[in-house]
Jmol script that loads the backbone (N, CA, C; Angstrom):
load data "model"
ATOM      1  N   UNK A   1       0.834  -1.193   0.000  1.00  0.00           N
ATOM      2  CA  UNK A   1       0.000   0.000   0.000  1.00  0.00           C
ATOM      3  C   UNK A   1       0.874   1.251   0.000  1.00  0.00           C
ATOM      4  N   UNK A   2       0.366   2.239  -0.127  1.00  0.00           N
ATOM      5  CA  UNK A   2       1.274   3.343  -0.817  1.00  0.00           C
ATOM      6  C   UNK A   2       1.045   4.660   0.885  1.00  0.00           C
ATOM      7  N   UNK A   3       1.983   5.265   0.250  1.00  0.00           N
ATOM      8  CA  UNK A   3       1.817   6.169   1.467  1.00  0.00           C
ATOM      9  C   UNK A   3      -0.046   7.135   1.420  1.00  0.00           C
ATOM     10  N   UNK A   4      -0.208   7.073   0.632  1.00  0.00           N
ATOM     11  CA  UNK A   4      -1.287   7.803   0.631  1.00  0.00           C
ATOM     12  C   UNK A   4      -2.772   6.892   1.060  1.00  0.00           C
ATOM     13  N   UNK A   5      -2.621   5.702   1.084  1.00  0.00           N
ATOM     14  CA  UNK A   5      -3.495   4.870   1.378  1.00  0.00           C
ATOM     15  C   UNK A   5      -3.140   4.427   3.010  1.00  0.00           C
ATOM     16  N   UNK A   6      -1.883   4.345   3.171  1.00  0.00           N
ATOM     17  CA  UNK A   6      -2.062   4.115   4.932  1.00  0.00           C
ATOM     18  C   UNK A   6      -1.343   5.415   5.499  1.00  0.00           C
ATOM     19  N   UNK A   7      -1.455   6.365   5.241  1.00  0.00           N
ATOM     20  CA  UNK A   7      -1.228   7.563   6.387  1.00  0.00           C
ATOM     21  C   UNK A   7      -1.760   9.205   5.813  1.00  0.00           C
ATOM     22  N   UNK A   8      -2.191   9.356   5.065  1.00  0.00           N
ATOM     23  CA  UNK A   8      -2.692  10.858   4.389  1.00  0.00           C
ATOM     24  C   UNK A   8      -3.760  10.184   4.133  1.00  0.00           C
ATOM     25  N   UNK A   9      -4.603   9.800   3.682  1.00  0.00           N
ATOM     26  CA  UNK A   9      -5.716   9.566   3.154  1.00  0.00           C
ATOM     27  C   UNK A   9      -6.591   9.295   4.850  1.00  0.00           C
ATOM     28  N   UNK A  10      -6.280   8.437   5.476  1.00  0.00           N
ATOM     29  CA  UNK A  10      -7.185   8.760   6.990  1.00  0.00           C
ATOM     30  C   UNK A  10      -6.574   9.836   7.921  1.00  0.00           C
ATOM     31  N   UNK A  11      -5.071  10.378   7.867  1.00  0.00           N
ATOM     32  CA  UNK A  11      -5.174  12.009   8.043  1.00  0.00           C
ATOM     33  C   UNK A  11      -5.975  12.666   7.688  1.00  0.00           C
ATOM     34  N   UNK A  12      -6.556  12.938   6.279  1.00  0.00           N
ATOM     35  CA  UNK A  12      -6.908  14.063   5.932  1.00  0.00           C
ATOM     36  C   UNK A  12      -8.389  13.571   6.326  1.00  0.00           C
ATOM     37  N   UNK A  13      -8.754  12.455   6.513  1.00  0.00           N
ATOM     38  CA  UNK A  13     -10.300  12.362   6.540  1.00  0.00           C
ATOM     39  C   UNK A  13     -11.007  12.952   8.293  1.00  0.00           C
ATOM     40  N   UNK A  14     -10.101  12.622   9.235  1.00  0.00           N
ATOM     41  CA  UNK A  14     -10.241  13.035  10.461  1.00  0.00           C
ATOM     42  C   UNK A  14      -9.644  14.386  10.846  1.00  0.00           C
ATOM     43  N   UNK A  15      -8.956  15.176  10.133  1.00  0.00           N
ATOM     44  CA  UNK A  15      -8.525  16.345  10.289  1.00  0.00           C
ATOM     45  C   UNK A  15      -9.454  17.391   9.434  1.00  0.00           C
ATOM     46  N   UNK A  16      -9.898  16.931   8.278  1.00  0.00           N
ATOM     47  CA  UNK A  16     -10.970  17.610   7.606  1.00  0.00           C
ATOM     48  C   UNK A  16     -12.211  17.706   8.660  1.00  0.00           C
ATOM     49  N   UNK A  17     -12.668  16.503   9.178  1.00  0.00           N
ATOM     50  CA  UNK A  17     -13.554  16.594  10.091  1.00  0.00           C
ATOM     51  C   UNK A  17     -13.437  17.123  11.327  1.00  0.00           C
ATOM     52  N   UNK A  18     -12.431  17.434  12.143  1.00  0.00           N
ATOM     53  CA  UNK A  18     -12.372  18.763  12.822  1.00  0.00           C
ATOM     54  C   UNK A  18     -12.043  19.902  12.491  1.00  0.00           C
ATOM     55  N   UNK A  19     -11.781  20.069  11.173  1.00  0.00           N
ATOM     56  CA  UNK A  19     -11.455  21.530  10.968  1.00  0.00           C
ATOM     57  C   UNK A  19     -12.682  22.170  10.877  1.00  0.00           C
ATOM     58  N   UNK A  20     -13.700  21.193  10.332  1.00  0.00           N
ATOM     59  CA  UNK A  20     -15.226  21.411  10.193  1.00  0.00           C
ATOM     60  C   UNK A  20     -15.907  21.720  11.608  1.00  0.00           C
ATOM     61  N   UNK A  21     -15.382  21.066  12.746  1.00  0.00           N
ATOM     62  CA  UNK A  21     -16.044  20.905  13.660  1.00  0.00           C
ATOM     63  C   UNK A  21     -15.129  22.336  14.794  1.00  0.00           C
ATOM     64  N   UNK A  22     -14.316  22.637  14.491  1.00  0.00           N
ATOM     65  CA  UNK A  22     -13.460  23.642  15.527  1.00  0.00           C
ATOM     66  C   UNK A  22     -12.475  24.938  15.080  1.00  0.00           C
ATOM     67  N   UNK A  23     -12.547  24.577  13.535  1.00  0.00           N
ATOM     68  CA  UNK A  23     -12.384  25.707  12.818  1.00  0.00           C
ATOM     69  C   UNK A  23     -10.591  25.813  12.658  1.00  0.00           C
ATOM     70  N   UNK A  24      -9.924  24.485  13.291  1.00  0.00           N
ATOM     71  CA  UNK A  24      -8.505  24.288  13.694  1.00  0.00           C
ATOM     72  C   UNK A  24      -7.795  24.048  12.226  1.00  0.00           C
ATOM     73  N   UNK A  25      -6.827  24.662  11.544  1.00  0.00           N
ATOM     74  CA  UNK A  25      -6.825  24.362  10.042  1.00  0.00           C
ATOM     75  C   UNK A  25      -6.314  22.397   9.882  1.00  0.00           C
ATOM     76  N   UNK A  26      -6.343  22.049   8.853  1.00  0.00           N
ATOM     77  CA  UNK A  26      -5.820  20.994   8.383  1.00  0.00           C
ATOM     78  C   UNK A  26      -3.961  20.725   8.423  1.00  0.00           C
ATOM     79  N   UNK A  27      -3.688  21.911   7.121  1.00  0.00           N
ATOM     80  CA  UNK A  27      -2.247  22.275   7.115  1.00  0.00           C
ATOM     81  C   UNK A  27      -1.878  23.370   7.948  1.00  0.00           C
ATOM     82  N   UNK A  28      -0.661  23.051   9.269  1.00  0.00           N
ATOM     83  CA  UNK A  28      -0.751  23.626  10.313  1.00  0.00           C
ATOM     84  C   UNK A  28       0.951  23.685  10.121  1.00  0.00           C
ATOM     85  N   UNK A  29       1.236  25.044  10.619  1.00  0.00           N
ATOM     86  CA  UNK A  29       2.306  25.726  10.744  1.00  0.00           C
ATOM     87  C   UNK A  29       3.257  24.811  12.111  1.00  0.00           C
ATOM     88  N   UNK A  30       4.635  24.884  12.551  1.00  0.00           N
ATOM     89  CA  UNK A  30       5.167  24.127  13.225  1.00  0.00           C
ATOM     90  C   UNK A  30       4.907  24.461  14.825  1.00  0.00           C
ATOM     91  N   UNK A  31       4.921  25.852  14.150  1.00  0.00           N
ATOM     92  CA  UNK A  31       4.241  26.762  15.925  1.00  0.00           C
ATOM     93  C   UNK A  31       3.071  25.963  16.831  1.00  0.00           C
ATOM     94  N   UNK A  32       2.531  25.090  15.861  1.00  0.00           N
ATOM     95  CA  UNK A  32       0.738  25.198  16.558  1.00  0.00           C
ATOM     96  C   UNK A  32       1.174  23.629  17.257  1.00  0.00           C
ATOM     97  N   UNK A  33       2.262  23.061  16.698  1.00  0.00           N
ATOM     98  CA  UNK A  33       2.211  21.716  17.263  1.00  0.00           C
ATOM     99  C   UNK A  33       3.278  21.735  18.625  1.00  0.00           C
ATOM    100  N   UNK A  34       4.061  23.382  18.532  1.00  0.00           N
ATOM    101  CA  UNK A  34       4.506  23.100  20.420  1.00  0.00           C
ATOM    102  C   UNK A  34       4.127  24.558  20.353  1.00  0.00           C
ATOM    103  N   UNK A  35       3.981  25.641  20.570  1.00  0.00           N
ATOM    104  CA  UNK A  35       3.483  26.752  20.653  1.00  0.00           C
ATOM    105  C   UNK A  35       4.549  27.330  21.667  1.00  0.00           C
ATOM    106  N   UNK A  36       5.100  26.337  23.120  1.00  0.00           N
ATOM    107  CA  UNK A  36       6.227  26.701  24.041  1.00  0.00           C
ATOM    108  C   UNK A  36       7.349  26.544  23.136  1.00  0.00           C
ATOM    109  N   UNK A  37       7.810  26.500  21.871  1.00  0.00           N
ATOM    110  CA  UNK A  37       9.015  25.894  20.877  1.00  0.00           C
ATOM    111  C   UNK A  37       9.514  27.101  20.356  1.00  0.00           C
ATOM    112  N   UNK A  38      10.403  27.652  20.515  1.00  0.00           N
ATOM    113  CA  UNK A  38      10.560  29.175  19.968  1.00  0.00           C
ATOM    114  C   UNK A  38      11.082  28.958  18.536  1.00  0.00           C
ATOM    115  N   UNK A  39      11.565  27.856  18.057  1.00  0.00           N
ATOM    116  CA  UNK A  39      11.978  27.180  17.200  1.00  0.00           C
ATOM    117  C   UNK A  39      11.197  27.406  15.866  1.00  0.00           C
ATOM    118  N   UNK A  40      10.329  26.359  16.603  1.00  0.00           N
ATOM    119  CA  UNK A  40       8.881  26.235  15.128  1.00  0.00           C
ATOM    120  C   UNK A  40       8.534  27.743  14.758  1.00  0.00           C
ATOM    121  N   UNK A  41       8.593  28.751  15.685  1.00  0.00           N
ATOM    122  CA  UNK A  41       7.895  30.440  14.692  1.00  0.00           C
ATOM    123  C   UNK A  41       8.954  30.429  13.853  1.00  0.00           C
ATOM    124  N   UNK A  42       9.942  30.030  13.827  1.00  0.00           N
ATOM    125  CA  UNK A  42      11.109  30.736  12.488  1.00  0.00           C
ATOM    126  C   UNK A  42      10.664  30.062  11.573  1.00  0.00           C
ATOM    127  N   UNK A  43      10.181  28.399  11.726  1.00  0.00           N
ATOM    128  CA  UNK A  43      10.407  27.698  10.474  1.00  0.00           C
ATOM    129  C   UNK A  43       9.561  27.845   9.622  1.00  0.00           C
ATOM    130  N   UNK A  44       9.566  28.462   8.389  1.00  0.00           N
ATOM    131  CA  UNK A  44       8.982  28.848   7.539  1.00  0.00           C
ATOM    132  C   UNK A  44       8.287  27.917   6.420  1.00  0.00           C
ATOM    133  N   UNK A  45       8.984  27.009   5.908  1.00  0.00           N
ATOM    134  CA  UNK A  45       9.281  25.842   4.828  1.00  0.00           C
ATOM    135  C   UNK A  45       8.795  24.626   5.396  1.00  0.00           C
ATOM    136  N   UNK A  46       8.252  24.277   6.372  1.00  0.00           N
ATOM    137  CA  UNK A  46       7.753  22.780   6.704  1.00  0.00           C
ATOM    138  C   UNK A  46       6.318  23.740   7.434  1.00  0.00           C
ATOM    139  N   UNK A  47       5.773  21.920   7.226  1.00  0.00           N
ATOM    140  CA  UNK A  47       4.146  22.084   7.909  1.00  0.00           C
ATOM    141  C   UNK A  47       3.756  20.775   8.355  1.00  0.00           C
ATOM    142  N   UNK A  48       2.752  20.668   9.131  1.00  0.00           N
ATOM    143  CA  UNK A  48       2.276  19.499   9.495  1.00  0.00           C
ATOM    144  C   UNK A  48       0.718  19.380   9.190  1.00  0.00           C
ATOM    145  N   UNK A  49       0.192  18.436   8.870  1.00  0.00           N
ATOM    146  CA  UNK A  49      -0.830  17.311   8.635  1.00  0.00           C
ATOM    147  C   UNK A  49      -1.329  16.688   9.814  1.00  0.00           C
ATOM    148  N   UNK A  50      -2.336  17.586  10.321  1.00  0.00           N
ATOM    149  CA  UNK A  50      -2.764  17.634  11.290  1.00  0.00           C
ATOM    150  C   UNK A  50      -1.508  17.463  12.487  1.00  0.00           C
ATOM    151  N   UNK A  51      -1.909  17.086  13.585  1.00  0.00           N
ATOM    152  CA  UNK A  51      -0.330  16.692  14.551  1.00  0.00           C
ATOM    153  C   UNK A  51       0.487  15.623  14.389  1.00  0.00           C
ATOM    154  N   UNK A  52       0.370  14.556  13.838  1.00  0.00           N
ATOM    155  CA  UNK A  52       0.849  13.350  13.210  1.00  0.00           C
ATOM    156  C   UNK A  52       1.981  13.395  12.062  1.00  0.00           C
ATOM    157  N   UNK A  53       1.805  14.640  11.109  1.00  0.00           N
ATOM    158  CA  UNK A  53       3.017  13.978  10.251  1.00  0.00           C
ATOM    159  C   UNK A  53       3.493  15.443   9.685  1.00  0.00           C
ATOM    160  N   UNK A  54       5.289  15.744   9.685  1.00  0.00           N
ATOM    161  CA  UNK A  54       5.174  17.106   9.177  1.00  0.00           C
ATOM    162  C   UNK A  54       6.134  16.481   8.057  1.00  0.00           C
ATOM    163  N   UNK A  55       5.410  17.941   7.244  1.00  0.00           N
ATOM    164  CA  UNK A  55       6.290  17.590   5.734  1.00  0.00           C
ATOM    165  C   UNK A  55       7.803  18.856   5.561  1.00  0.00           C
ATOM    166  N   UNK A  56       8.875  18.262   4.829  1.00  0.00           N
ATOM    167  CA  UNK A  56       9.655  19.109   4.571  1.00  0.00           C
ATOM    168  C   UNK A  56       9.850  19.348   3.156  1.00  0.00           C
ATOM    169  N   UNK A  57       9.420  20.288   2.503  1.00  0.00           N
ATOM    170  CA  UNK A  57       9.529  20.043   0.906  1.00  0.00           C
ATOM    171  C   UNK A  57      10.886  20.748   0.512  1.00  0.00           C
ATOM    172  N   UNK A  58      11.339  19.952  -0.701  1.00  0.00           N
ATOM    173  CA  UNK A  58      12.780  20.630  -1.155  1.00  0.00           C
ATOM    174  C   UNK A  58      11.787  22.456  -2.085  1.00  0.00           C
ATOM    175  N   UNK A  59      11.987  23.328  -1.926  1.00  0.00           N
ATOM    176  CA  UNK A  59      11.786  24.410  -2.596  1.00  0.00           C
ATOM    177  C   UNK A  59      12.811  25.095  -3.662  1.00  0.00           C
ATOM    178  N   UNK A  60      14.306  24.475  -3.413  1.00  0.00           N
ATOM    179  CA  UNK A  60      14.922  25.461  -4.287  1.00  0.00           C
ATOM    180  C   UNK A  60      14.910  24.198  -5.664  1.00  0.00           C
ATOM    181  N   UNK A  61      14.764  24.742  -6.458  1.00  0.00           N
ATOM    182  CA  UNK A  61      14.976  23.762  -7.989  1.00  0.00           C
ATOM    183  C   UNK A  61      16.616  22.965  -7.863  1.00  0.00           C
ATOM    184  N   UNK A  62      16.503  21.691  -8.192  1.00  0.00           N
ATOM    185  CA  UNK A  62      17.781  20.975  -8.148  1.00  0.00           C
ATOM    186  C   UNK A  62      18.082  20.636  -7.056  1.00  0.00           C
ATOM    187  N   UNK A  63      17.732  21.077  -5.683  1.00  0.00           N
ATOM    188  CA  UNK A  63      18.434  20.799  -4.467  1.00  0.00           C
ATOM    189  C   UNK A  63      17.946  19.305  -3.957  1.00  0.00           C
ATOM    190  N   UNK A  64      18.932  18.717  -3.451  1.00  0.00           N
ATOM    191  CA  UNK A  64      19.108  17.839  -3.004  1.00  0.00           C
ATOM    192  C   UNK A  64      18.663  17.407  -1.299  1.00  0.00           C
ATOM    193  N   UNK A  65      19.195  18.493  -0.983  1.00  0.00           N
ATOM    194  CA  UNK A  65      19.620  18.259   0.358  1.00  0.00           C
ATOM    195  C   UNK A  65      18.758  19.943   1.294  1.00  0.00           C
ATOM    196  N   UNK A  66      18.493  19.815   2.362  1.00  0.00           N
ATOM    197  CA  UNK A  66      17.922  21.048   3.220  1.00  0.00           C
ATOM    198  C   UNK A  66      17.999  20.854   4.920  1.00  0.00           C
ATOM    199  N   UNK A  67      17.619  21.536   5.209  1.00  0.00           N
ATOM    200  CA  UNK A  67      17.583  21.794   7.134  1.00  0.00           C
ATOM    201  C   UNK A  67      16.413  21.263   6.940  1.00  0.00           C
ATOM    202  N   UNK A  68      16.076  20.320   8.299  1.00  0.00           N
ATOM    203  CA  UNK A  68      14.901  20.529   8.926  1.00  0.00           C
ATOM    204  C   UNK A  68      14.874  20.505  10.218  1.00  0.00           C
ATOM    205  N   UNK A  69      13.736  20.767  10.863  1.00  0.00           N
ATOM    206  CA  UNK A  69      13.803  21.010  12.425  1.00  0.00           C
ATOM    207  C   UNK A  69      12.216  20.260  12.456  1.00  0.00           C
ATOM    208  N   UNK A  70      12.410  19.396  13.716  1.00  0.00           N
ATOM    209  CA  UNK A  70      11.347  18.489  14.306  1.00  0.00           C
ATOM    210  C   UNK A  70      11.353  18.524  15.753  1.00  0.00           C
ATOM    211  N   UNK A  71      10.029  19.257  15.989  1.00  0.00           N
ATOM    212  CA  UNK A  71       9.482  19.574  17.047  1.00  0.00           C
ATOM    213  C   UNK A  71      10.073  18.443  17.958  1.00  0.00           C
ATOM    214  N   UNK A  72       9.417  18.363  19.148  1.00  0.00           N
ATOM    215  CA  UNK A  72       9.886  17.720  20.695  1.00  0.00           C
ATOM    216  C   UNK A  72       8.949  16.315  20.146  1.00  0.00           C
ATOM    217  N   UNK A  73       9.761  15.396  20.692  1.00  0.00           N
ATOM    218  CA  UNK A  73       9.221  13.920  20.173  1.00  0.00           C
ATOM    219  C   UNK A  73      10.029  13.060  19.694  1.00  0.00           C
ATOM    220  N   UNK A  74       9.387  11.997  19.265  1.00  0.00           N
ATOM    221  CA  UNK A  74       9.972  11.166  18.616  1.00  0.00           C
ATOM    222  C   UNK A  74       9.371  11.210  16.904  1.00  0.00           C
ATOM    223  N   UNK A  75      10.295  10.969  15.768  1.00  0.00           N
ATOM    224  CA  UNK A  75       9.676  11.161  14.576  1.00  0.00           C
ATOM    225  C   UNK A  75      10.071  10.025  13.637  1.00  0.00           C
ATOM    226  N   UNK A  76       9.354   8.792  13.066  1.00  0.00           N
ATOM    227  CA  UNK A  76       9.984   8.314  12.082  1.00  0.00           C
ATOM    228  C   UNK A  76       9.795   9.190  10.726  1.00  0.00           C
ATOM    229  N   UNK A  77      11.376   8.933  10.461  1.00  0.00           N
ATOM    230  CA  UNK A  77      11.936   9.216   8.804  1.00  0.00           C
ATOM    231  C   UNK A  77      10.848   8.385   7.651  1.00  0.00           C
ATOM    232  N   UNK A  78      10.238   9.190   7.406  1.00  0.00           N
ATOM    233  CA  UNK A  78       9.199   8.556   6.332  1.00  0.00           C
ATOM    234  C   UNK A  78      10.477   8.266   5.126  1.00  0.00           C
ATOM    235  N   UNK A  79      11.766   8.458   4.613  1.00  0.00           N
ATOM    236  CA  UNK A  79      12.456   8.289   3.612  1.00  0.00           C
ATOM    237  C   UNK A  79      12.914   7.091   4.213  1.00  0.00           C
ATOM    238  N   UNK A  80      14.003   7.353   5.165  1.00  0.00           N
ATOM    239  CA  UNK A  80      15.018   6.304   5.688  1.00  0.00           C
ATOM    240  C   UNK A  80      14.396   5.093   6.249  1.00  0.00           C
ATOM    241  N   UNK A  81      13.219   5.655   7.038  1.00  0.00           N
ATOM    242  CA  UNK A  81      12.500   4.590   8.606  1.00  0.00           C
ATOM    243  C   UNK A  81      13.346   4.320   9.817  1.00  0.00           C
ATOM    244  N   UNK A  82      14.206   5.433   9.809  1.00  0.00           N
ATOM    245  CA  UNK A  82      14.481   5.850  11.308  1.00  0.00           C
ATOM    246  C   UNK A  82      13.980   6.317  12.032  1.00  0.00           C
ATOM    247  N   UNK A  83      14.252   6.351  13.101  1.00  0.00           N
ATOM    248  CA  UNK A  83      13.552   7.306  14.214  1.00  0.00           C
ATOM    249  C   UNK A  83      14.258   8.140  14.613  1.00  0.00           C
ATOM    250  N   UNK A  84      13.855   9.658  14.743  1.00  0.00           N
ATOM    251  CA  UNK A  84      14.635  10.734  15.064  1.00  0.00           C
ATOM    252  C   UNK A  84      13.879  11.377  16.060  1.00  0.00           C
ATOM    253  N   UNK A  85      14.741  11.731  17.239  1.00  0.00           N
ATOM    254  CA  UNK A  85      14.124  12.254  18.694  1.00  0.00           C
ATOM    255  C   UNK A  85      14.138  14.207  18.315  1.00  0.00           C
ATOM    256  N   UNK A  86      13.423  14.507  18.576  1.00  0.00           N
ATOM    257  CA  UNK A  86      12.923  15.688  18.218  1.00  0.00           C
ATOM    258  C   UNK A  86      13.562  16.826  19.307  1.00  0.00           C
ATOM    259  N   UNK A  87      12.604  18.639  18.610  1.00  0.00           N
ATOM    260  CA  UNK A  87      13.507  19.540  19.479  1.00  0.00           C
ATOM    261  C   UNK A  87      14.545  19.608  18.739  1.00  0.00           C
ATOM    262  N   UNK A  88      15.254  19.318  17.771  1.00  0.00           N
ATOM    263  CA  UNK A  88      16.612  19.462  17.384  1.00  0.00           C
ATOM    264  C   UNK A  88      16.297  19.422  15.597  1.00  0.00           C
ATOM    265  N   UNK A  89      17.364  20.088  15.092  1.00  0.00           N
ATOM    266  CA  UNK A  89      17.712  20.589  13.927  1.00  0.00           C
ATOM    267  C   UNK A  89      18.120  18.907  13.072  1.00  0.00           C
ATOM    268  N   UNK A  90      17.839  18.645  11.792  1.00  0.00           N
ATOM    269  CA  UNK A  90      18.592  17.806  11.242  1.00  0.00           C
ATOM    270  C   UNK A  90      19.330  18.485   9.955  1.00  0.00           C
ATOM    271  N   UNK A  91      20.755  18.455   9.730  1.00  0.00           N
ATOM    272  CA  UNK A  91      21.369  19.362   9.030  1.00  0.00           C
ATOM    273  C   UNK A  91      22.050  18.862   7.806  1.00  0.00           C
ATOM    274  N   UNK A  92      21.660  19.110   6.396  1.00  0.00           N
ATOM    275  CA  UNK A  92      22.101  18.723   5.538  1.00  0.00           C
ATOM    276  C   UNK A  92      21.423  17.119   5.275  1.00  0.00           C
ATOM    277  N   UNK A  93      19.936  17.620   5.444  1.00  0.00           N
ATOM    278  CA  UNK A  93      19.246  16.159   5.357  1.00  0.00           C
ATOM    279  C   UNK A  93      19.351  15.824   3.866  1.00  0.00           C
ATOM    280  N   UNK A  94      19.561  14.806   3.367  1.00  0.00           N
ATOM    281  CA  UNK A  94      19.751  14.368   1.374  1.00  0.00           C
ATOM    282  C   UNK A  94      18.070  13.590   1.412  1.00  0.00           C
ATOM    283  N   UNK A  95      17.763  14.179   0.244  1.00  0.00           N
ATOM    284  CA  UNK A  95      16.317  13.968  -0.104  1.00  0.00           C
ATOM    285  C   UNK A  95      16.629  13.683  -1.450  1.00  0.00           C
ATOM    286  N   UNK A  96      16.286  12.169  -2.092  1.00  0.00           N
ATOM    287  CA  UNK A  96      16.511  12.189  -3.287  1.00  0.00           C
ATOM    288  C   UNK A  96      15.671  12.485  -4.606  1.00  0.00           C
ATOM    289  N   UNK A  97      15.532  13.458  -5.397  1.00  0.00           N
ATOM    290  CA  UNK A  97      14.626  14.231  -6.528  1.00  0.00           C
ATOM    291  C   UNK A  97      13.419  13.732  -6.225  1.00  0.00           C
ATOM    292  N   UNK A  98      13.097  11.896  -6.452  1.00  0.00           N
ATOM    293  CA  UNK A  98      11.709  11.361  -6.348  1.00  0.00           C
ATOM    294  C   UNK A  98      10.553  11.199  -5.235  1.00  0.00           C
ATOM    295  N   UNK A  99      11.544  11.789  -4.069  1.00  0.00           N
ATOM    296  CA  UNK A  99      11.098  11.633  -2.870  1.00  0.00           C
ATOM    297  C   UNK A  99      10.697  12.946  -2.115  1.00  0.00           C
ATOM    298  N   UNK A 100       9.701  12.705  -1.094  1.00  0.00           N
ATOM    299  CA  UNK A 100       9.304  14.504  -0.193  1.00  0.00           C
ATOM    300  C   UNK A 100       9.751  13.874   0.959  1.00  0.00           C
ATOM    301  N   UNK A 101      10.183  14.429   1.912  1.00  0.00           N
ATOM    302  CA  UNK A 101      10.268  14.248   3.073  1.00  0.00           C
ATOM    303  C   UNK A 101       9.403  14.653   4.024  1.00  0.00           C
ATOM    304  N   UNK A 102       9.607  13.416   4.139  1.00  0.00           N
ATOM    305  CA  UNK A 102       8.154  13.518   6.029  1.00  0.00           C
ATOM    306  C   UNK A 102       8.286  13.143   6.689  1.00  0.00           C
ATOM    307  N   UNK A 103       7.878  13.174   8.120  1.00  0.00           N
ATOM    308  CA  UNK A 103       8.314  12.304   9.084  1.00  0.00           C
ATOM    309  C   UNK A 103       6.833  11.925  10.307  1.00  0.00           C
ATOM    310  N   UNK A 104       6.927  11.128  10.823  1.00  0.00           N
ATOM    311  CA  UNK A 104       5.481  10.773  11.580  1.00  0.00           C
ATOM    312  C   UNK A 104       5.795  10.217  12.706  1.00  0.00           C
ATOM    313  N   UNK A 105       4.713  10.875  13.249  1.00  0.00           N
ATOM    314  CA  UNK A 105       4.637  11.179  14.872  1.00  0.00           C
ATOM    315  C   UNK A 105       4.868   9.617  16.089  1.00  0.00           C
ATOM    316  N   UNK A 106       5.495   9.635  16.577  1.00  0.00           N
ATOM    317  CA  UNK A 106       5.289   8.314  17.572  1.00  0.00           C
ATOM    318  C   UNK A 106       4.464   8.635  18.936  1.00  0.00           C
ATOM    319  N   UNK A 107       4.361   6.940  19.032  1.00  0.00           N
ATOM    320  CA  UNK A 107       3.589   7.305  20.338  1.00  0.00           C
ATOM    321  C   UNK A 107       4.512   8.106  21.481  1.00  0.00           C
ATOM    322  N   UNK A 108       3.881   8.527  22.233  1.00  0.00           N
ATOM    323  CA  UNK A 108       4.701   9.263  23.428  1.00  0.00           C
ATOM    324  C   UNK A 108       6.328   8.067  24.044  1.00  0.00           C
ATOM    325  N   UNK A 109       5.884   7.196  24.129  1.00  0.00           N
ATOM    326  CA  UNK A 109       6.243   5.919  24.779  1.00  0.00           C
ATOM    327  C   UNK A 109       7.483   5.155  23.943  1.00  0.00           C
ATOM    328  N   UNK A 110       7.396   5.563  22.505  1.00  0.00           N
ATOM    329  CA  UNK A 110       8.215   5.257  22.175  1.00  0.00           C
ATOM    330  C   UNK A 110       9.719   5.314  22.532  1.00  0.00           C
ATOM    331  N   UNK A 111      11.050   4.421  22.182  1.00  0.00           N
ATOM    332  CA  UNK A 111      12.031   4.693  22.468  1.00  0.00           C
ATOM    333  C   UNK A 111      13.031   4.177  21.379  1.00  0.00           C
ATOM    334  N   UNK A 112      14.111   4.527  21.278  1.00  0.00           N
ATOM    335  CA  UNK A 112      15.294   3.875  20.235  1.00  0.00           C
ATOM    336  C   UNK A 112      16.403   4.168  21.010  1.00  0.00           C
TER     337      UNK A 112
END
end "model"
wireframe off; spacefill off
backbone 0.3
color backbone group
């Protein structure tokens, strides 16, 4: 099954349905998912899908590679399928042309 069949496609169906119900947007800025994160107001270039999964898109034409920063948590690497502990910068992440980068939320409990 494809990414859009087991993780965006019942994102968007339960996040559509509270945006309906609380007026909370769908595509949400990094701020809204720690708001105490002084971090997330700078980051301009990533967003998250509802609280569960944030995306990092390459924006400059040709580039390969970019910063990202992932809130407090634990996050699997939707590219690699690592897990990366959050709060901290990842620097000179390589994203290859065919691929977006995302990463998704773990349970609290998780550990690596």
């Amino acid at each position: 099954t494809s990414l859009r069949q087991q993780i965006i496609n019942p994102l968007l169906k339960r996040y559509v349905q509270e945006a309906l119900e609380t007026a909370v947007p769908l595509i949400r800025p990094l701020w809204m998912l720690d708001p105490s994160d002084t971090t997330c107001y700078i980051v301009k270039d990533e967003f998250s899908v509802g609280e569960e999964v944030i995306v990092a898109p390459i924006l400059r034409p040709g580039a390969t590679e970019r910063e990202v920063y992932l809130p407090a948590g634990v996050w699997k690497d939707g590219i690699e399928g690592s897990l990366r502990k959050g709060s901290r910068w990842i620097h000179n992440y390589k994203i290859p042309l065919d691929k977006i980068a995302y990463f998704v939320k773990m349970p609290n409990n998780t550990r690596f």
